[in-house]
N, C-alpha and C positions, 0 to 999 in steps of 0.2 A: 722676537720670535719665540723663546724659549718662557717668556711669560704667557704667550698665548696656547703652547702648550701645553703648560704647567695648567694653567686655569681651563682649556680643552678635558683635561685629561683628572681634573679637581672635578668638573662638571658630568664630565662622566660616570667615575666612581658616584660621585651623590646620585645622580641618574639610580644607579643600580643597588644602592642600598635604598633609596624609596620603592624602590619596584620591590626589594625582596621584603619592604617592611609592609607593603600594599597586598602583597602576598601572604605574608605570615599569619596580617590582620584578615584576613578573607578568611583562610586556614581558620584559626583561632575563632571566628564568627563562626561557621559552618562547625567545626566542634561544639560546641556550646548551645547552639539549635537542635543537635542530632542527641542531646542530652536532656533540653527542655522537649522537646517533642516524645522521645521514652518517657518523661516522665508525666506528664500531660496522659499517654496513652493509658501507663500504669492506672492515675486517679481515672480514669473512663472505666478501664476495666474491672478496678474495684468498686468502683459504683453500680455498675452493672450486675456485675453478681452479686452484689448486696441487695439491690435492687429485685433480681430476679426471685430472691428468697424472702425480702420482705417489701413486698410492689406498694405498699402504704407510705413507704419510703421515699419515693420518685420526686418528689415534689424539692423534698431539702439535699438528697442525693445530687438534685439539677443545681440548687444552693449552691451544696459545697464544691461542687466541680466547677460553677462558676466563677467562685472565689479562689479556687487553685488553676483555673487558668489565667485572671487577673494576677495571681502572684506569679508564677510561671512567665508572664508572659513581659511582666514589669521587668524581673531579672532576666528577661532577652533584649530588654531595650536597653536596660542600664549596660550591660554588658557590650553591646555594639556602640553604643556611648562612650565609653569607659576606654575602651580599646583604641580607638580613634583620639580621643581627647584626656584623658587620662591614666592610662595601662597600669599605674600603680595601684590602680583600686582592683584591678581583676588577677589573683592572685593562681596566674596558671604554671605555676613549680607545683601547684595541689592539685589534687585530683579534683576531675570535672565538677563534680557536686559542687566541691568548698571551693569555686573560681570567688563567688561572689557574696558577700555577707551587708546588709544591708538591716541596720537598725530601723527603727520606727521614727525617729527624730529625720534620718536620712533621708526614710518613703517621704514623710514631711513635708519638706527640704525642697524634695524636688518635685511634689504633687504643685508646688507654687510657679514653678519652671512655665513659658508659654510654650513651647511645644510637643513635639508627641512624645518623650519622654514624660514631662510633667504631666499630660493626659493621663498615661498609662498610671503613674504615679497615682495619679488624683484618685484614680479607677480603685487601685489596691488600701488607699490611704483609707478612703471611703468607705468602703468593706472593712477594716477592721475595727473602725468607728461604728458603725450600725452596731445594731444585736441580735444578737444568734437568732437564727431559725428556732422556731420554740419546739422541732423536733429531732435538732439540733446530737442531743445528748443519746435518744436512740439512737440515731444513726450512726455516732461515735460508740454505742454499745456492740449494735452489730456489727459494726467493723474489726471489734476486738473480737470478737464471737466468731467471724471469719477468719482473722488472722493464726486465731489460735487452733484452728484446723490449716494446715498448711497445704494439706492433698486440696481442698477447696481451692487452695487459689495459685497453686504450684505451675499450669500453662501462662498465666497471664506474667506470676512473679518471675518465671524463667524468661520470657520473652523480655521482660526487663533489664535482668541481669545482665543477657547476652547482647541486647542494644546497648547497653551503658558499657560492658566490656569489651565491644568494638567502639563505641564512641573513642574510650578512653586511651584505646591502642591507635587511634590516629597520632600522625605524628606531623608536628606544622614545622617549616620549616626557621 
């Protein structure tokens, strides 16, 4: 009777640290989305107003937002990956940004994976094998040419800040 307790009550406890580790990892996941999605919006909105002041632009503006949501979007899979089967690679004692650091060898690695991680991989690995947009380098000109006017992009950059410093004041359990 008291082994059937003991193991009742062994089973239990487990019970309830998967439940709060099922928990945590949700937590943890839902942070980490509400960081990629800030900063997803951030590259729209600086595209856009780059865009709006140079419309010749649109074309590699569509480019590079394409290519920073396939990166963006790679480091949301790895990270729900990660978390689930790996946690030591998602380094959340750091702030939301630096959870996830992923070499080129790594995107590699895992673009060979079959599933939708390795897609997502192949998608990112891809893109940074091709070659630039050949109008690539304006658009990175006018981007500095925005940045360095800060009232230009001060609603968009604020909205960032404030979704990333509520992102970061989540707290999982």
């Amino acid at each position: 009777m008291k082994k059937l307790a003991i193991a009742l009550l062994f089973s239990l406890s487990s019970g309830s640290v998967l439940a709060d580790n099922i928990t945590n990892t949700q937590c943890l996941t839902k942070k980490y989305d509400a960081y990629i999605d800030a900063s997803l919006m951030w590259y729209q909105d600086l595209v856009a107003i780059t865009t709006m002041t140079h419309p010749d632009l649109k074309e590699v503006g569509d480019w590079f937002l394409a290519g920073r949501t396939h990166h963006f979007e790679l480091n949301r899979a790895a990270v729900d990956y990660y978390l689930i089967n790996d946690p030591s690679k998602v380094a959340i004692d750091q702030s939301v940004e630096s959870w996830l650091k992923l070499e080129q060898s790594e995107i590699k690695t895992l673009s060979q994976r079959d599933d939708k991680l390795g897609q997502v991989a192949k998608t990112t690995f891809d893109d940074r094998q091709s070659p630039p947009n050949e109008k690539n380098y304006e658009l990175r000109s006018a981007f500095a040419d925005l940045l360095s006017h800060p009232s230009n992009i001060k609603p968009a950059l604020d909205k960032y800040n404030q979704t990333v410093a509520k992102t970061s004041a989540m707290e999982c359990p």
